[in-house]
C-alpha positions as CSV (number, residue, x, y, z in Angstrom):
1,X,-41.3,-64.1,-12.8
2,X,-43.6,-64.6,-15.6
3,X,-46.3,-62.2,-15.9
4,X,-49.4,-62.2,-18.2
5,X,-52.4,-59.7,-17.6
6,X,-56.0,-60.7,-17.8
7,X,-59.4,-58.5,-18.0
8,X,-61.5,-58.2,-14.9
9,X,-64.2,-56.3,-13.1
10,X,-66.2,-55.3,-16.3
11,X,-69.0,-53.5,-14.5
12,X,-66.9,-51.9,-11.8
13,X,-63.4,-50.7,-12.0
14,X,-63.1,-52.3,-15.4
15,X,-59.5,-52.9,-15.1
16,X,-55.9,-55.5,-15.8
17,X,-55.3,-58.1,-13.4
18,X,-52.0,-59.2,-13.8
19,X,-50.8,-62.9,-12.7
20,X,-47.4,-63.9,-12.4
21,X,-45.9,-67.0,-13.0
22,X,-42.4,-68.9,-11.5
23,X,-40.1,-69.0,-14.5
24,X,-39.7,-72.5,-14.6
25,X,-43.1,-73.1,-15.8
26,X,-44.0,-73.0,-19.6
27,X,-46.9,-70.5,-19.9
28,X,-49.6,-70.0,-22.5
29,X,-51.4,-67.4,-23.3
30,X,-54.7,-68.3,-24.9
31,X,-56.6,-65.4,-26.4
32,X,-58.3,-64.9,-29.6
33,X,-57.8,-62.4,-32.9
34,X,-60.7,-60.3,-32.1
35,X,-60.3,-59.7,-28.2
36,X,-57.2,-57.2,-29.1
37,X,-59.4,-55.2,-31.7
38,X,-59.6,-51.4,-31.1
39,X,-63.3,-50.3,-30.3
40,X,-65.3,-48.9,-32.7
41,X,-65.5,-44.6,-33.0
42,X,-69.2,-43.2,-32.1
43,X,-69.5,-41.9,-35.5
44,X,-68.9,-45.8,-36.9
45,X,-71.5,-47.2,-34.8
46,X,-74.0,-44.8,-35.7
47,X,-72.8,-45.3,-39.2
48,X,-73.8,-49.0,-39.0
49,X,-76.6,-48.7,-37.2
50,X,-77.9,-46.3,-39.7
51,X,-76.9,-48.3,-42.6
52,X,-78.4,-52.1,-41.9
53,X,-76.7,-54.9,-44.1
54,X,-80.0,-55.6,-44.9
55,X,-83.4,-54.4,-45.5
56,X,-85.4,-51.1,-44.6
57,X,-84.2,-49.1,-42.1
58,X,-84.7,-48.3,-38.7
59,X,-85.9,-45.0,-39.6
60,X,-88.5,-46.5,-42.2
61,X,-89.6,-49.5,-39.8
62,X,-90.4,-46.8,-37.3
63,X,-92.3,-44.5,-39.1
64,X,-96.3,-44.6,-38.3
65,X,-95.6,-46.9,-35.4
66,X,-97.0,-45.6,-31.9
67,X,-94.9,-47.9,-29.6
68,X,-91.4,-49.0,-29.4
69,X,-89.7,-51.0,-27.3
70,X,-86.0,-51.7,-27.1
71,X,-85.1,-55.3,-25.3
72,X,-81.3,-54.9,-24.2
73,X,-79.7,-57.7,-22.6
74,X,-78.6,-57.6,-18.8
75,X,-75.6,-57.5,-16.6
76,X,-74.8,-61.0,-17.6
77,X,-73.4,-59.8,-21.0
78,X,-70.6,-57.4,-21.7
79,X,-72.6,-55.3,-24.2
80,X,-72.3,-51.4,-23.3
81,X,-75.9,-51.1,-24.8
82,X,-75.9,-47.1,-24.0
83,X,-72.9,-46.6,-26.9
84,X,-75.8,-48.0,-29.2
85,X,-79.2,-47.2,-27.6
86,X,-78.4,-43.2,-28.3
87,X,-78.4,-43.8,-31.8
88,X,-81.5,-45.8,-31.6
89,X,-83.1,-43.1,-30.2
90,X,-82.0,-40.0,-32.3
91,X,-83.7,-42.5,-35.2
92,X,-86.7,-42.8,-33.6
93,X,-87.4,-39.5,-32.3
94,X,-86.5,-38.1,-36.0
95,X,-89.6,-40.8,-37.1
96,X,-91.8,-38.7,-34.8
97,X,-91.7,-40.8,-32.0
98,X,-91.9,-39.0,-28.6
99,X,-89.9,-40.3,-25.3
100,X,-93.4,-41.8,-24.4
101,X,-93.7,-43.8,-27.0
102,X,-90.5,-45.5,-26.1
103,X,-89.8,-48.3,-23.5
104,X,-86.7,-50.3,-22.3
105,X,-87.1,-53.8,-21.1
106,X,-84.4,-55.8,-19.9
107,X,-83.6,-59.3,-21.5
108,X,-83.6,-61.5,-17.9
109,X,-84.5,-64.6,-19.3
110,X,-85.1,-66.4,-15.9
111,X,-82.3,-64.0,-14.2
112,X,-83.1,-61.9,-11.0
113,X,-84.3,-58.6,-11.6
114,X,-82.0,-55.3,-11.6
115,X,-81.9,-52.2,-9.9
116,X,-81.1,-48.5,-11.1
117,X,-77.6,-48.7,-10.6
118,X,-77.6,-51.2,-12.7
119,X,-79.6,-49.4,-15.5
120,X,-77.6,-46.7,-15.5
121,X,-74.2,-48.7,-15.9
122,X,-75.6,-50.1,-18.8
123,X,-78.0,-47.5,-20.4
124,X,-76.0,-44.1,-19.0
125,X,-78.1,-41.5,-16.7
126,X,-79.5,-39.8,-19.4
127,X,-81.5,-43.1,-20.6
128,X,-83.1,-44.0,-17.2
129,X,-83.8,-40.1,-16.8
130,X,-85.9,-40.0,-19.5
131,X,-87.1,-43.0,-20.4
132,X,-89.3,-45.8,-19.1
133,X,-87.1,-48.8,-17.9
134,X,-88.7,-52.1,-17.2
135,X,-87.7,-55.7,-16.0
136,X,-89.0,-58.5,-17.4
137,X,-91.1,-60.6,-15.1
138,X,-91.2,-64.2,-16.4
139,X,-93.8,-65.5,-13.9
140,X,-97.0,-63.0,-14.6
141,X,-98.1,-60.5,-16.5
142,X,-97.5,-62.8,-19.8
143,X,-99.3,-63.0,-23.5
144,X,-99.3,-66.5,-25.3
145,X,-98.5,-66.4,-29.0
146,X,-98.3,-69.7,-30.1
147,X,-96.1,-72.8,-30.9
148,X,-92.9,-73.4,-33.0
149,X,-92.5,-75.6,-35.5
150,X,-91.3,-78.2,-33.2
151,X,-94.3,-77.6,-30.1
152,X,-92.0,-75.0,-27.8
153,X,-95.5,-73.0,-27.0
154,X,-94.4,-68.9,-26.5
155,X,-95.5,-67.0,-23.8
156,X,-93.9,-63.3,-24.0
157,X,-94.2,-60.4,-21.7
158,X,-97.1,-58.4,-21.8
159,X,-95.3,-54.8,-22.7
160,X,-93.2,-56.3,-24.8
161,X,-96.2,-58.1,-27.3
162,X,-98.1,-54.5,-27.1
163,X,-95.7,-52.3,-29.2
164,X,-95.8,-52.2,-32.5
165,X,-91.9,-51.6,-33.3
166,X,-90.0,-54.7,-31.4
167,X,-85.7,-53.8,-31.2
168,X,-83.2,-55.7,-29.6
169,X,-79.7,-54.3,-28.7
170,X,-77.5,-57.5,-27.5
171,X,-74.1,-59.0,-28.2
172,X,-72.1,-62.5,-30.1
173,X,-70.6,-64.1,-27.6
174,X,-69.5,-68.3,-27.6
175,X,-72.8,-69.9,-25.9
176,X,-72.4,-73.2,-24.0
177,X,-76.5,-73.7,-25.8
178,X,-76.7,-72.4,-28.8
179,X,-73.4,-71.9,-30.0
180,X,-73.6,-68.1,-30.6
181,X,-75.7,-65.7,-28.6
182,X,-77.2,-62.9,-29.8
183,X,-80.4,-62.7,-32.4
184,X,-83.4,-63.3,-31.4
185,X,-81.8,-65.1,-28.2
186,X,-82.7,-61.5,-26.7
187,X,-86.5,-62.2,-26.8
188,X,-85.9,-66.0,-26.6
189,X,-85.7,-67.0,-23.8
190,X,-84.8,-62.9,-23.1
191,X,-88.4,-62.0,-22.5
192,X,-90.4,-65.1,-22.3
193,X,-92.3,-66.9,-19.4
194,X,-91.0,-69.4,-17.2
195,X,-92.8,-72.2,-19.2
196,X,-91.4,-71.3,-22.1
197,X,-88.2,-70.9,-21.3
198,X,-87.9,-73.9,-19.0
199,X,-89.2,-76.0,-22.3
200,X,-86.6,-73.8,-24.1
201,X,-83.8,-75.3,-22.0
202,X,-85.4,-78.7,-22.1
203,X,-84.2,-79.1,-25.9
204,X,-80.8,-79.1,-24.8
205,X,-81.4,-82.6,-24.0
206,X,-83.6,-83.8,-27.0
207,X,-80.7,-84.0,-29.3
208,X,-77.0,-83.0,-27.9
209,X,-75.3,-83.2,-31.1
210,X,-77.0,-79.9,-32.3
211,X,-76.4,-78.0,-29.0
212,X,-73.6,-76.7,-27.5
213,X,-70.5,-74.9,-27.4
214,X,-68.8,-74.5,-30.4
215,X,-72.0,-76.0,-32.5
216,X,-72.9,-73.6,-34.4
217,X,-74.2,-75.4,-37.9
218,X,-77.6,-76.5,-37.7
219,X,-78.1,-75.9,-34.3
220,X,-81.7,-77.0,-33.2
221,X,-81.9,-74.3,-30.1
222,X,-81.1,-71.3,-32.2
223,X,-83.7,-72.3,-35.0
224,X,-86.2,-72.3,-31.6
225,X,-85.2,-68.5,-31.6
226,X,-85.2,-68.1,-35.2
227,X,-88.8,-69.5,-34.7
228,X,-89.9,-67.0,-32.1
229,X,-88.4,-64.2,-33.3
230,X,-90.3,-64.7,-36.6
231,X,-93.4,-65.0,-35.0
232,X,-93.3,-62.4,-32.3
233,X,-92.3,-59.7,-35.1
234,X,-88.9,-58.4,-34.0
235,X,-88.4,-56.0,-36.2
236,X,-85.2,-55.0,-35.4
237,X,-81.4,-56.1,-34.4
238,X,-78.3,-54.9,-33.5
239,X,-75.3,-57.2,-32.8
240,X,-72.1,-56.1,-31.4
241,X,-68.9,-58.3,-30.6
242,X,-66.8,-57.3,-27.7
243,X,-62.9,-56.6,-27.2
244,X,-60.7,-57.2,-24.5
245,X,-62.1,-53.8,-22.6
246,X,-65.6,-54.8,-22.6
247,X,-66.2,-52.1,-25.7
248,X,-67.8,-52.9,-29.6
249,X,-65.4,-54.2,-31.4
250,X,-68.0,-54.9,-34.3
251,X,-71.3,-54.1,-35.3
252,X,-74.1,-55.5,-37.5
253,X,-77.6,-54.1,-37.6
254,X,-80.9,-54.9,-39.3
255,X,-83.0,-58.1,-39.5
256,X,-82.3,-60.4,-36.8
257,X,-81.3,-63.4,-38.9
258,X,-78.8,-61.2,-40.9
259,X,-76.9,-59.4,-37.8
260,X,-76.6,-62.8,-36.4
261,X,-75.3,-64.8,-39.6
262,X,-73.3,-62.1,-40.1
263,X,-71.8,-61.3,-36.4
264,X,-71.6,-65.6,-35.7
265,X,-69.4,-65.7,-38.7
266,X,-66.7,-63.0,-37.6
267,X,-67.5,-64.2,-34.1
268,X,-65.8,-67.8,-35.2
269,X,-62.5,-65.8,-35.4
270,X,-63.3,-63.1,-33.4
271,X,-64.1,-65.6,-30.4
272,X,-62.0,-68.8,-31.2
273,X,-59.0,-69.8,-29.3
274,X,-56.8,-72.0,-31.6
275,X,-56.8,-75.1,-30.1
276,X,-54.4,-76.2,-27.3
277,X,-54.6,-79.1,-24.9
278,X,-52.6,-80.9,-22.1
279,X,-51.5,-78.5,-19.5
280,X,-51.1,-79.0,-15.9
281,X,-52.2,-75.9,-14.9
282,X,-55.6,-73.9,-16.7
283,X,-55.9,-70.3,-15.7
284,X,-60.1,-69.7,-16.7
285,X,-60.6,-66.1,-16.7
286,X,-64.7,-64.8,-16.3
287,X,-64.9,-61.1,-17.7
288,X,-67.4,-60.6,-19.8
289,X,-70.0,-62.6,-17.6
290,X,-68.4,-62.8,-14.6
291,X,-71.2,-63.5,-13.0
292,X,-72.0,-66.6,-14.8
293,X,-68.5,-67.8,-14.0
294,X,-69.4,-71.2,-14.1
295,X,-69.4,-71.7,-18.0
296,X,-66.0,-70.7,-18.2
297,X,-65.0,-74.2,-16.9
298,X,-66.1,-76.1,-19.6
299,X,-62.8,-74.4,-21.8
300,X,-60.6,-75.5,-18.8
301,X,-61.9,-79.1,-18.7
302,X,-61.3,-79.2,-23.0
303,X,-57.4,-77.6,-22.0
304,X,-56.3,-79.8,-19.4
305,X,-54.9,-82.8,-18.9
306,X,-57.9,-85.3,-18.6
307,X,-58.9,-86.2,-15.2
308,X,-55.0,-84.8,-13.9
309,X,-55.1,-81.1,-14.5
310,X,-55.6,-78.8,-11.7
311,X,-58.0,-75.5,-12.9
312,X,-58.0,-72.1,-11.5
313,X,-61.3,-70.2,-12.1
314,X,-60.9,-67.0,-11.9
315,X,-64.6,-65.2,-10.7
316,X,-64.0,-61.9,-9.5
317,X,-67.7,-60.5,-9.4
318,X,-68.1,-58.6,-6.5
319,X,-72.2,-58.6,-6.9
320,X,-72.0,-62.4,-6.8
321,X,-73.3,-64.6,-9.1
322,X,-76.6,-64.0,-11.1
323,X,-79.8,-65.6,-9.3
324,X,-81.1,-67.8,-12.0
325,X,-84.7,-69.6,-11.7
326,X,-84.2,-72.6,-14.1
327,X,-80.8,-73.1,-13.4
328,X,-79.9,-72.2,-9.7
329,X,-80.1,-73.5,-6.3
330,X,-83.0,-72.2,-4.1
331,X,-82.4,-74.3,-0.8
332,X,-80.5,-76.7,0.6
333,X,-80.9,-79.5,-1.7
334,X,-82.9,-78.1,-4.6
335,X,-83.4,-75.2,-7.0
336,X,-85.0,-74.9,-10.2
337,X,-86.3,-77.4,-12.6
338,X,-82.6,-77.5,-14.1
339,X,-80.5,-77.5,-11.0
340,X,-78.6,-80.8,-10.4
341,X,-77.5,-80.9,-6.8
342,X,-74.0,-81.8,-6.2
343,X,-72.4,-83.5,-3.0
344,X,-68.7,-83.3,-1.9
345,X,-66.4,-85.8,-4.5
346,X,-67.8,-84.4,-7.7
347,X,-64.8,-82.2,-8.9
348,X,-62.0,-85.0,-7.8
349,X,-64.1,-86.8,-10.7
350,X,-63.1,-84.2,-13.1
351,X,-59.6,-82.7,-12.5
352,X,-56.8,-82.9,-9.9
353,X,-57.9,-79.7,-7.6
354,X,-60.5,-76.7,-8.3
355,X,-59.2,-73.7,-7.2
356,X,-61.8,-70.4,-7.2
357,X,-60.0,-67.0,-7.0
358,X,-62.9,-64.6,-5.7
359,X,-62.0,-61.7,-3.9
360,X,-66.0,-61.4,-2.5
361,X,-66.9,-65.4,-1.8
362,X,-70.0,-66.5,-0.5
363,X,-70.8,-70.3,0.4
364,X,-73.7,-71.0,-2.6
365,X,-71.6,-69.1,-5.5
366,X,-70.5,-72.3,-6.7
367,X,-74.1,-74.1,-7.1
368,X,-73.8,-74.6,-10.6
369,X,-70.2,-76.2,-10.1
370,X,-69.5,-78.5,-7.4
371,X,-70.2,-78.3,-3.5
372,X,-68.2,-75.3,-1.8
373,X,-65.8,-78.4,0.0
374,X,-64.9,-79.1,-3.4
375,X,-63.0,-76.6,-4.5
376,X,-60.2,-74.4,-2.4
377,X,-61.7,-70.5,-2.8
378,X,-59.0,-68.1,-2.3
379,X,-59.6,-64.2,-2.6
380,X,-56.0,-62.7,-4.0
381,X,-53.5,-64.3,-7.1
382,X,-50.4,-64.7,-4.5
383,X,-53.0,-67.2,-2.3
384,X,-53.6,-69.0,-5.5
385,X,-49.4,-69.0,-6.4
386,X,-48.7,-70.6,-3.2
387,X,-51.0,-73.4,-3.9
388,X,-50.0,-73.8,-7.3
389,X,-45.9,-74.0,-6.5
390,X,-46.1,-76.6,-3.4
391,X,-48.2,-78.5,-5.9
392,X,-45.8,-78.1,-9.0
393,X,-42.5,-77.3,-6.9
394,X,-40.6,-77.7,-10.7
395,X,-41.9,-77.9,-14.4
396,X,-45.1,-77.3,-15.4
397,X,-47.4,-76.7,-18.0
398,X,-49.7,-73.3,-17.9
399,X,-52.5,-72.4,-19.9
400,X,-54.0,-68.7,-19.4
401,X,-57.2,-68.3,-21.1
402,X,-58.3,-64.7,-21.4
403,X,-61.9,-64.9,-21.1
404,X,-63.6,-68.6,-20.5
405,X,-67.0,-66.8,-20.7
406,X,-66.7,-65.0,-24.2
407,X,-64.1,-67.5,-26.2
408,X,-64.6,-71.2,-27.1
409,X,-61.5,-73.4,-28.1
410,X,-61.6,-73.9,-32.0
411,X,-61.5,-78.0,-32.6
């Protein structure tokens, strides 16, 4: 047997899955250079945290300010914001900031809150033992600040407009919007209100073309957080991309516009798969958002043989996936303003078979896919191997892509 091994449970046992193939098959391995890169020491982070590639300091922003807050994105990203947020702090405490003077808000967007166990897997214990840690609520509590260039009017969250030093600790990762996360995608729509970011996701749709996975010139949703960033004052960026193990594999720090130019451009290699088509078989791997499984599709649809191939999602997150109020499903036949219900005979339009390996399945973790009759959910790889041989009992073509949720396929 052939066997490759994939990345899975980030926020839990952070460990290898390995899948085995039947020799016969020809199997791919679809990765990208920057997913095998060693992580960064603790003394370089702090090194480029310390040392922005552009403009004043952290040190010199902070001094004379009286509150801080540091946004940091949520359980939807693979960013180990603690590994960064300690050398945040050390800076601002050596400003003559005290622990009061500094808050954490989470970057939700229009996710579901989090809990404390959360926090802590993200932040460490020392963090959320000392320091105030707040979710974002995008439905209340909300200050307006204006209108972009192009009419998106900006509501942000209340604590968030009150302090006077504005930081954002987030990651690059492909985006199936705006090309590239990271930026000031951690404020936009990060820590907006519901408004704003359901007009936010409404520009999706007002010109395609400059939207999108893998569009990353020009893109019109990114200048929208270029736009809000600018006017909200955030002050402050650091930009990490992520390896294979879920740890900083790079690291840019200073003005928002400059860690992300910089961090998109190594994130084009860092991220891209070169590209590959035609297989039978497409083996989507979720790791670094697990819980938003779903975009990792999009990579197996661009792999496969048009309207023939048969995909296997891999979406091992035991804590299911992430409620979302724009994009989600909220009863029977609705959800939020963005949710496009789907009846049975959907997926048969789009590939051969749909086949979901998820070790913890529940009936509406597929909302943003297909109806749960669709696709064939299985919870362990040799479930998914037996399907796979009496469907392709000799040769076959495999593709294996590492992480569908991080990567995009270069064109």
């Amino acid at each position: 047997m052939k066997k490759i091994s994939v990345p899975a449970r980030l926020w839990f046992d952070n460990r290898e899955r390995e899948l085995e193939f039947p020799d016969r098959w020809n199997v791919a391995n679809l990765t990208s250079s920057g997913f095998e890169k060693p992580a960064l020491t603790e003394d370089e982070i702090k090194k480029r945290i310390e040392n922005p590639i552009e403009g004043p300091t952290l040190e010199e922003l902070a001094r004379g300010k009286t509150r801080a807050v540091i946004v940091f994105d949520d359980m939807t990203r693979p960013t180990p914001v603690r590994d960064a947020a300690i050398h945040v702090l050390d800076i601002l405490h050596r400003a003559g900031m005290t622990r009061d003077q500094i808050r954490f808000i989470w970057a939700l967007g229009s996710h579901g809150a989090c809990d404390m166990i959360q926090a802590r897997k993200k932040l460490g214990d020392s963090i959320v033992e000392n320091y105030a840690v707040y979710n974002h609520d995008p439905f209340q509590n909300l200050v307006r600040l204006g209108r972009t260039p192009t009419g998106l009017e900006l509501w942000f969250n209340r604590e968030f407009m009150d302090c006077d030093l504005k930081i954002g600790i987030g990651c690059i990762t492909a985006h199936v919007h705006v090309g590239f996360g990271g930026g000031a995608k951690i404020i936009m729509p990060g820590v907006a209100g519901i408004e704003t970011i359901i007009q936010f996701h409404n520009q999706l749709f007002r010109d395609p073309a400059r939207a999108g996975l893998g569009n990353f010139e020009n893109n019109h949703m990114r200048a929208e957080c270029d736009a809000a960033g600018d006017l909200c004052g955030l002050a402050f960026k650091i930009d990490c991309l992520i390896n294979r193990r879920g740890r900083i594999a790079g690291l840019y720090s200073g003005p928002f516009r400059a860690t992300h130019a910089a961090g998109a451009e190594e994130g084009k290699s860092h991220y891209g798969i070169k590209f590959s088509s035609g297989y039978d078989i497409v083996v989507c791997n979720a790791y670094g958002k697990a819980n938003e499984s779903a975009i990792a599709l999009l990579l197996s649809l661009q792999t496969m043989k048009p309207g023939q191939g048969t995909a296997v999602l891999i979406s091992d997150a035991p804590d299911g996936q992430v409620p979302h109020y724009v994009m989600r499903q909220w009863g029977t036949e609705y959800g939020g303003r963005h949710y496009a219900h789907r009846s049975p005979g959907f997926v048969p339009l789009l590939m051969k078979k749909l086949i979901v390996l998820n070790p913890h399945p529940d009936r509406t973790g597929l909302d943003l896919i297909c109806h749960p009759d669709d696709a064939v959910t299985v919870k362990t790889w040799p479930e998914v191997l037996n399907i796979l041989e009496k469907d392709f009992p000799d040769q076959a073509s495999v593709a294996v892509i590492q992480d569908g949720t991080m990567q995009y396929l270069k064109q």
